[in-house]
N, C-alpha and C positions, 0 to 999 in steps of 0.2 A: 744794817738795812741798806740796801741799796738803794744810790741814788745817780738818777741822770737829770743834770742840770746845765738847760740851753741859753747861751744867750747870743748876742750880735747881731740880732732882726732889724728892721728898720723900714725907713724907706726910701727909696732909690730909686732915679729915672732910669727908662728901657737904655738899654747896652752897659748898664756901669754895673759896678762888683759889691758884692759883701762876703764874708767870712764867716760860718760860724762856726762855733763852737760847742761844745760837750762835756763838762766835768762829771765823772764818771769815779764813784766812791761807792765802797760797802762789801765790795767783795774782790777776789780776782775773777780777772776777764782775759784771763791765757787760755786761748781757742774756742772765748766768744767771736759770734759774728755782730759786728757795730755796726747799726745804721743810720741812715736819715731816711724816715719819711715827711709826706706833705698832706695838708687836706686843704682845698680850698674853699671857698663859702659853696654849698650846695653839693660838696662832691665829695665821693668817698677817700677815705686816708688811702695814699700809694707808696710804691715802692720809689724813693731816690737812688738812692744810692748805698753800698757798704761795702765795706772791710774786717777782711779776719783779722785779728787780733794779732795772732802767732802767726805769722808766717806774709802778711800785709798783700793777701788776693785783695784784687777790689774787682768789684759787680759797679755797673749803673744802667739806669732804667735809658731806653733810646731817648727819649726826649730831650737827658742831661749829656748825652756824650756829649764829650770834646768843649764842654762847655761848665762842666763842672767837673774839682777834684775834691775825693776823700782821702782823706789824711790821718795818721794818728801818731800823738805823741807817749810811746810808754811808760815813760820818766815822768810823767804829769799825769798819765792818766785819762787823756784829752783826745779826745775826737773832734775831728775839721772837716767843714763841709766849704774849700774856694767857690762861689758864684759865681761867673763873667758873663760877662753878654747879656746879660736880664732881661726875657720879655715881661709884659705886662700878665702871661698865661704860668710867670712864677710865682706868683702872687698865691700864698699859703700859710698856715702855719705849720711850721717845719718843729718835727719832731726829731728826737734820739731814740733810739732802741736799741736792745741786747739780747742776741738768742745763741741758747747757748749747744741751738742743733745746728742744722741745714739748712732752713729754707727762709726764704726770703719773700715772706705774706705778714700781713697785718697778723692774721691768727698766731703765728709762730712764736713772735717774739715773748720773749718772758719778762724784759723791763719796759720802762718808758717813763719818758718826760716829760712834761708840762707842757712843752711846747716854747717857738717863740716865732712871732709874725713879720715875714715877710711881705712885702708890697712894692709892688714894680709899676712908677706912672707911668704912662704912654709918651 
């Protein structure tokens, strides 16, 4: 059974960093697409950021350029989401996802995880 398991959420003032993370178990994930999304109170889940599996393309949504990296470790099985710069407009709970076509929508994806809450004070 598959599982995507997030942790490293927190809470953080605006401009500082967090890290998260993705443990990722139950199947193989050679030439899934990994991702993160966000939802924040009131607003629908979006697109963060992802990377392919096999071959390590990385997508991010404009918001996060240059400001956030995805990362993934094969040998773990672990997907990274670096944070810098943190505004107070990242404030979400940040998911994992796994799809194991193309596209890069909420409907797409085939796994997902629990979630874990970010917060950015001002």
């Amino acid at each position: 059974q598959v599982q995507l398991v997030e942790s490293g959420g927190g809470l953080v003032q605006a401009g500082g960093s967090l890290r998260l993370s993705c443990a990722a178990s139950g199947r193989t994930f050679s030439g899934y697409l990994m991702g993160w999304f966000r939802q924040a109170p009131g607003k629908e889940r979006e697109f963060v950021a992802a990377v392919r599996w096999s071959g390590g393309s990385t997508y991010y949504a404009d918001s996060v350029k240059g400001r956030f990296t995805i990362s993934r470790d094969n040998a773990k099985t672990t997907l990274y989401l670096q944070m810098n710069s943190l505004k107070p407009d990242d404030t979400a709970v940040y998911y994992c996802a796994a799809n194991s076509g193309a596209l890069l929508t909420v409907r797409a994806m085939d796994y997902w995880g629990k979630g874990t809450l970010v917060t950015v004070s001002s």
